[in-house]
CHARMM internal coordinates of N, CA and C (Angstrom, degrees):
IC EDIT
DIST 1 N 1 CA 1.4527
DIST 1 CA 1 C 1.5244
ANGL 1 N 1 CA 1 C 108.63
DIST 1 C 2 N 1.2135
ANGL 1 CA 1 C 2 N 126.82
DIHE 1 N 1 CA 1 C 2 N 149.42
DIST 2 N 2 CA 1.6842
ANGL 1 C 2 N 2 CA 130.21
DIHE 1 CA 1 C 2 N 2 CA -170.51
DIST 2 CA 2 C 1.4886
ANGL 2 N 2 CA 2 C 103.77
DIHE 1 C 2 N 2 CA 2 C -132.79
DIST 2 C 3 N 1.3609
ANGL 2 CA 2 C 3 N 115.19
DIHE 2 N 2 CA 2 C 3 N 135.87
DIST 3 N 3 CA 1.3266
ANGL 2 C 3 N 3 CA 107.94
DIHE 2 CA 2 C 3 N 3 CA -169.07
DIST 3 CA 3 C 1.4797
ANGL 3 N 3 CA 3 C 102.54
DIHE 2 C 3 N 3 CA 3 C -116.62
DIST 3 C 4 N 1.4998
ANGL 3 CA 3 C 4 N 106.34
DIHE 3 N 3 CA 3 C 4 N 147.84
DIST 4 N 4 CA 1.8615
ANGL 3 C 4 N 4 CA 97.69
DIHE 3 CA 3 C 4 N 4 CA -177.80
DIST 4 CA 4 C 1.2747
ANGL 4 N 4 CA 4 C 114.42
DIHE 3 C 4 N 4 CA 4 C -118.17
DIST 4 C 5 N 1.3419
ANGL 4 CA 4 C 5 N 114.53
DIHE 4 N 4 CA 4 C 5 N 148.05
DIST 5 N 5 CA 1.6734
ANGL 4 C 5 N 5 CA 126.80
DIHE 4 CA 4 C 5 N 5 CA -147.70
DIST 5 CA 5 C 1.6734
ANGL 5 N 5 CA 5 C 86.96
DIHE 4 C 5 N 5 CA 5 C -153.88
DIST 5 C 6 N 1.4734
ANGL 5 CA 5 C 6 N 89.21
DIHE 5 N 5 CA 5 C 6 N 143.97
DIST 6 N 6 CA 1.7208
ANGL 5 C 6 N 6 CA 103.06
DIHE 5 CA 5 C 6 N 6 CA 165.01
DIST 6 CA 6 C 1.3546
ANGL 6 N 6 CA 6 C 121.15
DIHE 5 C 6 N 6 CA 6 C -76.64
DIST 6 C 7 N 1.1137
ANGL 6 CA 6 C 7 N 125.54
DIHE 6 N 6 CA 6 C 7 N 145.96
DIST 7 N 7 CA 1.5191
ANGL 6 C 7 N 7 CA 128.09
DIHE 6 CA 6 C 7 N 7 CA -179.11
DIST 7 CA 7 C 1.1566
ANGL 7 N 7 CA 7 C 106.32
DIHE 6 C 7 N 7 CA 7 C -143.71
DIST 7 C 8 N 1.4121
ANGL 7 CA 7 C 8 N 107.69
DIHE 7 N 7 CA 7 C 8 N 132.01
DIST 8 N 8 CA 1.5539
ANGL 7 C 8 N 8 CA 122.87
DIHE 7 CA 7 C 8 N 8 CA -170.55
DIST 8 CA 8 C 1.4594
ANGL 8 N 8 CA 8 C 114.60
DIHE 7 C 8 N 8 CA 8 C -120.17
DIST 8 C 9 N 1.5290
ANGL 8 CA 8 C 9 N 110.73
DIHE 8 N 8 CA 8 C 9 N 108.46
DIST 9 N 9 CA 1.4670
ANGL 8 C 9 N 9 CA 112.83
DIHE 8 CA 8 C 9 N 9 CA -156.38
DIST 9 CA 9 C 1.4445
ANGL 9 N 9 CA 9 C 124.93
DIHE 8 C 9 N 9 CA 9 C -146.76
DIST 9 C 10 N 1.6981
ANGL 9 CA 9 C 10 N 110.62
DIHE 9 N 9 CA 9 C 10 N 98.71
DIST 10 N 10 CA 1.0998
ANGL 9 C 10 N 10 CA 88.17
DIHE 9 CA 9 C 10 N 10 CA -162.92
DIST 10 CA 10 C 2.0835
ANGL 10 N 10 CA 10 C 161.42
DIHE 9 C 10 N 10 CA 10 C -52.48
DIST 10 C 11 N 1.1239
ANGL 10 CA 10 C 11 N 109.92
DIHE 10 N 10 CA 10 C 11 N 164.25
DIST 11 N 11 CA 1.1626
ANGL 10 C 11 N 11 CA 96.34
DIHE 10 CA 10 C 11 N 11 CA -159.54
DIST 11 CA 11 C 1.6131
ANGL 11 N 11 CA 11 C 134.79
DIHE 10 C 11 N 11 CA 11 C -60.94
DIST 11 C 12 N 1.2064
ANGL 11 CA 11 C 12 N 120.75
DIHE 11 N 11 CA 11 C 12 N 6.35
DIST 12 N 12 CA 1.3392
ANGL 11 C 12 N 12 CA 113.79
DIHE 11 CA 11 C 12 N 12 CA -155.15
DIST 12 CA 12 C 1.8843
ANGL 12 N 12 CA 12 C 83.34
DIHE 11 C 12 N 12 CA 12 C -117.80
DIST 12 C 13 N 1.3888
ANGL 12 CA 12 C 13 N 92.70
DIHE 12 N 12 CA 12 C 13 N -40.90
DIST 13 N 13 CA 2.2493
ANGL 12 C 13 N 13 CA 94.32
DIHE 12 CA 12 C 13 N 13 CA 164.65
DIST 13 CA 13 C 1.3160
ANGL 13 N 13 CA 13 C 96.04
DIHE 12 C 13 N 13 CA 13 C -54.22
DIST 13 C 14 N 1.2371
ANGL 13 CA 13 C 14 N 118.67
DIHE 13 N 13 CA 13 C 14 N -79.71
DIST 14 N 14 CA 2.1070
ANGL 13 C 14 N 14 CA 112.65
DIHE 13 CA 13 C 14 N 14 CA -172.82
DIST 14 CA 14 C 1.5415
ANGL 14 N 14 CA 14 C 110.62
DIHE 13 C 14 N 14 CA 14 C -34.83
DIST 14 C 15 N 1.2773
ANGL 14 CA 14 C 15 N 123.78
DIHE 14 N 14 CA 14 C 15 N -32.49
DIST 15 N 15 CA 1.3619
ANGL 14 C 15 N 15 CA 109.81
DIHE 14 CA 14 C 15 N 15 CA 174.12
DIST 15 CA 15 C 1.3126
ANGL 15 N 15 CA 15 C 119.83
DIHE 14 C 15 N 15 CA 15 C -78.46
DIST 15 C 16 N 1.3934
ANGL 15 CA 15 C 16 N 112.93
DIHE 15 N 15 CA 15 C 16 N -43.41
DIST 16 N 16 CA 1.5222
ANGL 15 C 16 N 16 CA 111.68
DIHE 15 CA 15 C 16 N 16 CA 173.94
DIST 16 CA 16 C 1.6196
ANGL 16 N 16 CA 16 C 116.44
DIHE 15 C 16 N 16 CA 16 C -62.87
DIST 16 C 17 N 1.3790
ANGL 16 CA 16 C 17 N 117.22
DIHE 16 N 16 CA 16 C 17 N -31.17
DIST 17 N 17 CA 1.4838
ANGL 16 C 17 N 17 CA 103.18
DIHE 16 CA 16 C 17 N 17 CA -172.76
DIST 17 CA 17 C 1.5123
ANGL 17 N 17 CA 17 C 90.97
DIHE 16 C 17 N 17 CA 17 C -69.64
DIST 17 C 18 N 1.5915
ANGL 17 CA 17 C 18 N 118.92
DIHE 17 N 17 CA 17 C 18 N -40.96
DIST 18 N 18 CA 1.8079
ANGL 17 C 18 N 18 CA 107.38
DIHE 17 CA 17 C 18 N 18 CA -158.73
DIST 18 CA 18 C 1.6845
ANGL 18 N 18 CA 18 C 107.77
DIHE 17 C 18 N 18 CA 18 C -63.17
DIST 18 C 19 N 1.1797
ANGL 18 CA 18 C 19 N 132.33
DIHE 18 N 18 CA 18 C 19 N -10.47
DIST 19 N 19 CA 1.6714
ANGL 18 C 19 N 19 CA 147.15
DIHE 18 CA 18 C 19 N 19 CA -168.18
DIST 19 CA 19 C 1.7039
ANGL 19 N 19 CA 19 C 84.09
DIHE 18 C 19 N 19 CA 19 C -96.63
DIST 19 C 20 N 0.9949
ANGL 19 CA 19 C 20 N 116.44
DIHE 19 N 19 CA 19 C 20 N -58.38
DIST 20 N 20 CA 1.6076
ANGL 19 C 20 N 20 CA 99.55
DIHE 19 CA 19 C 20 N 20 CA -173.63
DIST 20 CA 20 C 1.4025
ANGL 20 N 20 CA 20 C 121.17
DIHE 19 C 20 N 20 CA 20 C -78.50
DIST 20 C 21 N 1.4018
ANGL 20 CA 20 C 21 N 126.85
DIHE 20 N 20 CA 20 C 21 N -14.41
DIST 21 N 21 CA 1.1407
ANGL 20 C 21 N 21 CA 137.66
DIHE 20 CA 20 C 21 N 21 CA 154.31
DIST 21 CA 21 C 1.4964
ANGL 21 N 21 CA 21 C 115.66
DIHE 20 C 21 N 21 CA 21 C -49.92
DIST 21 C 22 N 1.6667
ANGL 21 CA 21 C 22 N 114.36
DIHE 21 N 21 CA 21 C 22 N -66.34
DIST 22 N 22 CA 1.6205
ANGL 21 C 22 N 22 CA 114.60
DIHE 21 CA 21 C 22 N 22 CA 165.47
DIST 22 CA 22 C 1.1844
ANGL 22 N 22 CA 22 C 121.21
DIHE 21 C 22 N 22 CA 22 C -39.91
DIST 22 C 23 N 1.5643
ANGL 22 CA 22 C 23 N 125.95
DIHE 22 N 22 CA 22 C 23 N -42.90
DIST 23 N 23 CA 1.2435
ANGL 22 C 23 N 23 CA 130.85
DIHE 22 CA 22 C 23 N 23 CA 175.00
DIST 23 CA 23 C 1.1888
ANGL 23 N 23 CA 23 C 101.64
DIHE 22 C 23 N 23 CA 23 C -58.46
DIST 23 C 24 N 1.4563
ANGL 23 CA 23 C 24 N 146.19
DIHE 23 N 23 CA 23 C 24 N -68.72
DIST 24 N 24 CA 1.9721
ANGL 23 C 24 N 24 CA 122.26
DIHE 23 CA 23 C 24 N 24 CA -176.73
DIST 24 CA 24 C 1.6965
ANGL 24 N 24 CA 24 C 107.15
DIHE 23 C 24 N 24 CA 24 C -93.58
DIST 24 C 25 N 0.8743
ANGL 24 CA 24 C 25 N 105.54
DIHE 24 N 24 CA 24 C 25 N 50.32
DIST 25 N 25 CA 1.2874
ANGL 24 C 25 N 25 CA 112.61
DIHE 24 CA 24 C 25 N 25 CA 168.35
DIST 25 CA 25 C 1.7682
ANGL 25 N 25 CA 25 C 125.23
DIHE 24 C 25 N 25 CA 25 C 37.29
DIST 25 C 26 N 1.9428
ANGL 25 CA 25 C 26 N 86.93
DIHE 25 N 25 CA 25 C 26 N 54.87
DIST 26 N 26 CA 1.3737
ANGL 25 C 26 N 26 CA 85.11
DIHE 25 CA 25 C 26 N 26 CA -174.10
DIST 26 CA 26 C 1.4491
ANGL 26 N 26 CA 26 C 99.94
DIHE 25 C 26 N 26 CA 26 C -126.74
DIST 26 C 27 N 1.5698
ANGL 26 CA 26 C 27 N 123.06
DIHE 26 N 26 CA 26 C 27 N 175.98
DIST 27 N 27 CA 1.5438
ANGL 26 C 27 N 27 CA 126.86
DIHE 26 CA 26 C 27 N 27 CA 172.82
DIST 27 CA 27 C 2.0416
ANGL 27 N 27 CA 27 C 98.75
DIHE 26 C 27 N 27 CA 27 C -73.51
DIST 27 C 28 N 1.2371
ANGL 27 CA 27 C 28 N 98.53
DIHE 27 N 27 CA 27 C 28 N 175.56
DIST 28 N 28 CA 1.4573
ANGL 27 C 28 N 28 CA 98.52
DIHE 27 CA 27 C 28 N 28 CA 167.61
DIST 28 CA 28 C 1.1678
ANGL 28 N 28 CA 28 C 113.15
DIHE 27 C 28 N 28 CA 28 C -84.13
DIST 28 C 29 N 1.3883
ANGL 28 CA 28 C 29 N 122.57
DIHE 28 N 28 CA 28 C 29 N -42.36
DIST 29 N 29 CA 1.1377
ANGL 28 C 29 N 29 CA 114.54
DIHE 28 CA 28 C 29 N 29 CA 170.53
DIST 29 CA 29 C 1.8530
ANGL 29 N 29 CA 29 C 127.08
DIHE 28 C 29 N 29 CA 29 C -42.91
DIST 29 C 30 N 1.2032
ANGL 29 CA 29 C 30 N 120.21
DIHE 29 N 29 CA 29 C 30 N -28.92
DIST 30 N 30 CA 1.3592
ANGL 29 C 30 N 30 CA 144.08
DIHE 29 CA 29 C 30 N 30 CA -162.72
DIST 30 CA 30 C 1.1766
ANGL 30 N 30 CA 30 C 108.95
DIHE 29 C 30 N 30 CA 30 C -87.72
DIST 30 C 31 N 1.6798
ANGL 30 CA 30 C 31 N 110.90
DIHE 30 N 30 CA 30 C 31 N -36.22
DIST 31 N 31 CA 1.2857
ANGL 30 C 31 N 31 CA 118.85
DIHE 30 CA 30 C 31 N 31 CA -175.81
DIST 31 CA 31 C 1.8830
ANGL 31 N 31 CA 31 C 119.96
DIHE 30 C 31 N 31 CA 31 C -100.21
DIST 31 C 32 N 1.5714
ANGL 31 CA 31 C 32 N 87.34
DIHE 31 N 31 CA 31 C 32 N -10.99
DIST 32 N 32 CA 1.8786
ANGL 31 C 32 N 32 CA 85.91
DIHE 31 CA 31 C 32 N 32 CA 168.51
DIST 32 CA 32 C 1.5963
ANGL 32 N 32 CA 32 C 92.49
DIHE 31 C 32 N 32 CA 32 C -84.37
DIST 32 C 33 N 1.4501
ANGL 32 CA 32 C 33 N 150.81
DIHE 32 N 32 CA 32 C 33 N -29.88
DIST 33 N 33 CA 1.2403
ANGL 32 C 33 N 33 CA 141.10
DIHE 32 CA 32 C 33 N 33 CA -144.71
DIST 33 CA 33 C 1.7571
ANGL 33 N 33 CA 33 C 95.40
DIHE 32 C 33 N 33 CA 33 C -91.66
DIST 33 C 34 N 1.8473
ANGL 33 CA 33 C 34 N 97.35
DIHE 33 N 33 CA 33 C 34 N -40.65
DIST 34 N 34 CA 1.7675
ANGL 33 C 34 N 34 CA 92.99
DIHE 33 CA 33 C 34 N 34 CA 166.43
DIST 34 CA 34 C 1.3066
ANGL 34 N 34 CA 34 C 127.85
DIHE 33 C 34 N 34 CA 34 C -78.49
DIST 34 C 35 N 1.7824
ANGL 34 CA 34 C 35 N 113.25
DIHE 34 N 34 CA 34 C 35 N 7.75
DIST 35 N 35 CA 1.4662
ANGL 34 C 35 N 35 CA 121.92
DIHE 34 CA 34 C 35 N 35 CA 162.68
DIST 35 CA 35 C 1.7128
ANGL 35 N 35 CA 35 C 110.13
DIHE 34 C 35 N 35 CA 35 C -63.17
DIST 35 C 36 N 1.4931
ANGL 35 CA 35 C 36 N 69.04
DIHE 35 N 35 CA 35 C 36 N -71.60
DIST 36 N 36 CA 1.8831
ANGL 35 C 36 N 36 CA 99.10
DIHE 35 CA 35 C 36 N 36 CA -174.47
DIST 36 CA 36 C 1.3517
ANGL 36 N 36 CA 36 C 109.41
DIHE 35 C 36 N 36 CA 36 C -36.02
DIST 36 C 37 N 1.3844
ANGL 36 CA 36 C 37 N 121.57
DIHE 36 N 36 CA 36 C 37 N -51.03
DIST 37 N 37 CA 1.6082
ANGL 36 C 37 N 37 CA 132.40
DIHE 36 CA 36 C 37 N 37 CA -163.30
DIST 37 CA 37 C 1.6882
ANGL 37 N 37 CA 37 C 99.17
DIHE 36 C 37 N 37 CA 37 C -78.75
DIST 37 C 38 N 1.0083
ANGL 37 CA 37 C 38 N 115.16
DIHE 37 N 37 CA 37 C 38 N -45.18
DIST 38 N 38 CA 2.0308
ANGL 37 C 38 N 38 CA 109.99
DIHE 37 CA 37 C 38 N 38 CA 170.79
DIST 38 CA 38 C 1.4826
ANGL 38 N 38 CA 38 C 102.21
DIHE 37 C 38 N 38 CA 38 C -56.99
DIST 38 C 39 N 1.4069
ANGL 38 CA 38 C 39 N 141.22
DIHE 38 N 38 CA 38 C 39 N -42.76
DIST 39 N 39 CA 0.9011
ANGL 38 C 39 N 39 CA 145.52
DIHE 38 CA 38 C 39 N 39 CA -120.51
DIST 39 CA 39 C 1.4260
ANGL 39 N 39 CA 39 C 89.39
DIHE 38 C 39 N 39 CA 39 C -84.65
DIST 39 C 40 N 1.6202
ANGL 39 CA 39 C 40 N 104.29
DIHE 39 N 39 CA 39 C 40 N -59.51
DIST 40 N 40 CA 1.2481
ANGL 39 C 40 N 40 CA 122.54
DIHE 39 CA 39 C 40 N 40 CA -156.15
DIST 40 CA 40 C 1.2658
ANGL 40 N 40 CA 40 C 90.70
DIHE 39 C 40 N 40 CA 40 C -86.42
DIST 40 C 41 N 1.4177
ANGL 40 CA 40 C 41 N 143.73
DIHE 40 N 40 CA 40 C 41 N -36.70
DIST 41 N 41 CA 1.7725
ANGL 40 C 41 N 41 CA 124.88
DIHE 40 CA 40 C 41 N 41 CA 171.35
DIST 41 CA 41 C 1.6067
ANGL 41 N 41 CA 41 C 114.39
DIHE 40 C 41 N 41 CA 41 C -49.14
DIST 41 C 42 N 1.2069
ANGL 41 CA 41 C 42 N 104.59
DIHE 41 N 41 CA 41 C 42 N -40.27
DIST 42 N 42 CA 1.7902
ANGL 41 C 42 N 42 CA 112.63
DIHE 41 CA 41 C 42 N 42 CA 175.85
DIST 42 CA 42 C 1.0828
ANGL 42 N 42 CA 42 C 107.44
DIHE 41 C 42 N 42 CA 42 C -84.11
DIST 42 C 43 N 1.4450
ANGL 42 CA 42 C 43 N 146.76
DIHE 42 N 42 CA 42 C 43 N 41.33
DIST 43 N 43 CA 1.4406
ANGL 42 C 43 N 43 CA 158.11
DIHE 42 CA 42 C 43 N 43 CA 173.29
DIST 43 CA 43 C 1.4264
ANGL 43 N 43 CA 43 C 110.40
DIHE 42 C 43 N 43 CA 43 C -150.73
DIST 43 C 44 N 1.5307
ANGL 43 CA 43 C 44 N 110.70
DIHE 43 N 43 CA 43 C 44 N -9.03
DIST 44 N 44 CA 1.3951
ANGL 43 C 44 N 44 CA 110.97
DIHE 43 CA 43 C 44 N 44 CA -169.95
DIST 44 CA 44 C 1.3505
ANGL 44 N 44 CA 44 C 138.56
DIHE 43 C 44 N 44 CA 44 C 54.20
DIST 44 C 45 N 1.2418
ANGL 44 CA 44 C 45 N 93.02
DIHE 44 N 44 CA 44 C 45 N 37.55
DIST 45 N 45 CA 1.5319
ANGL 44 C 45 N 45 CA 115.48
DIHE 44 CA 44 C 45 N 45 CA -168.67
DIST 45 CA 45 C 1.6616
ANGL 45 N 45 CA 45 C 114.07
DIHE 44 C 45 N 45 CA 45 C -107.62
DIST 45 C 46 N 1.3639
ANGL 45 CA 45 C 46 N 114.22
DIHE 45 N 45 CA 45 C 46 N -30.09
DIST 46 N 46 CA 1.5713
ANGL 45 C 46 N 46 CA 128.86
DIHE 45 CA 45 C 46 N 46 CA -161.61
DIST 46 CA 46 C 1.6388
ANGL 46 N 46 CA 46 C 103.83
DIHE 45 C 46 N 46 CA 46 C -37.93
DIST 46 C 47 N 1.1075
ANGL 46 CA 46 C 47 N 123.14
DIHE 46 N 46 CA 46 C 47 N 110.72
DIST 47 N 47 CA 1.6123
ANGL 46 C 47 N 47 CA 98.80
DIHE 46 CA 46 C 47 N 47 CA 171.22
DIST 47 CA 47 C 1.6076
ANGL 47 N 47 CA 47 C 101.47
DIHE 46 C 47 N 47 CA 47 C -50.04
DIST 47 C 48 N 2.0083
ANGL 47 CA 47 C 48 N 81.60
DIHE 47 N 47 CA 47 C 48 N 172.92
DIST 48 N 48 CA 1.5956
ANGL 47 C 48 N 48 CA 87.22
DIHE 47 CA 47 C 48 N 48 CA 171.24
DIST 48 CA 48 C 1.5864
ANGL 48 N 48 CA 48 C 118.14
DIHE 47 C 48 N 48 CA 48 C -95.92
DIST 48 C 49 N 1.1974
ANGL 48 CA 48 C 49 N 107.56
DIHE 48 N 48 CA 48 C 49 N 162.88
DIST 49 N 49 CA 1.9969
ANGL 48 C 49 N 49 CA 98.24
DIHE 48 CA 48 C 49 N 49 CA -157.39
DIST 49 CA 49 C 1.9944
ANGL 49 N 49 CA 49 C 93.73
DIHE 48 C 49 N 49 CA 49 C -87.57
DIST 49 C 50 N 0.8247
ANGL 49 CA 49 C 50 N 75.09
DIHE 49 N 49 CA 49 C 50 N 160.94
DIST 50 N 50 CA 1.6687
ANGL 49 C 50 N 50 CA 101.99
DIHE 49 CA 49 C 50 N 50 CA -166.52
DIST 50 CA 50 C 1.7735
ANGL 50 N 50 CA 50 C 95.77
DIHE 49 C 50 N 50 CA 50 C -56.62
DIST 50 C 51 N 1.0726
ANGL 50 CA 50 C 51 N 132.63
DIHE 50 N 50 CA 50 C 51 N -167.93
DIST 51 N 51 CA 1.6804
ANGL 50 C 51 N 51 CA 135.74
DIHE 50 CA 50 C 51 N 51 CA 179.98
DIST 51 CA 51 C 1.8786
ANGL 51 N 51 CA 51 C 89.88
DIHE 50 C 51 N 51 CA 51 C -151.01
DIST 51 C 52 N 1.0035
ANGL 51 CA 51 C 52 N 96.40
DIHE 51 N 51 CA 51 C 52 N 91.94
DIST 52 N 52 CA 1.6057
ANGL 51 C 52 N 52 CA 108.76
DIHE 51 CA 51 C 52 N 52 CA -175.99
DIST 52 CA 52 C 2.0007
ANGL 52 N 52 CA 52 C 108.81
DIHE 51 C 52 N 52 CA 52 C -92.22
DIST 52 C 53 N 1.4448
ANGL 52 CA 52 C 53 N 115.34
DIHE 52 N 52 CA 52 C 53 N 3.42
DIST 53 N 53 CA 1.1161
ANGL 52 C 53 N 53 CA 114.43
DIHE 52 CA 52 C 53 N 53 CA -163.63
DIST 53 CA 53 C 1.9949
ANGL 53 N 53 CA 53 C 104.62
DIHE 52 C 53 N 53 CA 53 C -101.42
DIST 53 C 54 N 1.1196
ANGL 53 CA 53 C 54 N 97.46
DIHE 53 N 53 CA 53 C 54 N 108.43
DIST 54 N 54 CA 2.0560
ANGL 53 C 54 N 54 CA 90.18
DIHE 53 CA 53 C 54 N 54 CA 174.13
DIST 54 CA 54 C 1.1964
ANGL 54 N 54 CA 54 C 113.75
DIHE 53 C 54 N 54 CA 54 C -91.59
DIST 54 C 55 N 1.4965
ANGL 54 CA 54 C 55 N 102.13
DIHE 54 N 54 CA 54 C 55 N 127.13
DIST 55 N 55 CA 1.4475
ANGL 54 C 55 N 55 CA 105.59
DIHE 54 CA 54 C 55 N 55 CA 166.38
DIST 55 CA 55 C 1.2566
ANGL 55 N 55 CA 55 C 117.88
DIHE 54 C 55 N 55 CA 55 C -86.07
END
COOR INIT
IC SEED 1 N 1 CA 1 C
IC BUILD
């Protein structure tokens, strides 16, 4: 589940993430969440992902 929150950021960062987003062919939105999510694996923080598979 993903929860949505406002984020207030300035503008010349919102432009650069959305240019690097186009570059792998992602939304900006998609590409601050694939910021965020490296961020916190290289901080050792990432939760661990859920086990969504039933046997």
């Amino acid at each position: 589940m993903k929860k949505s929150f406002a984020l207030r950021i300035d503008t010349e960062v919102y432009d650069a993430i959305e240019k690097w987003a186009a570059d792998e062919f992602r939304s900006a939105n998609g590409q601050i969440e694939w910021i965020l999510a490296e961020a916190l694996k290289k901080a050792k923080r990432h939760p661990k992902q859920k086990n969504n598979n039933k046997t």
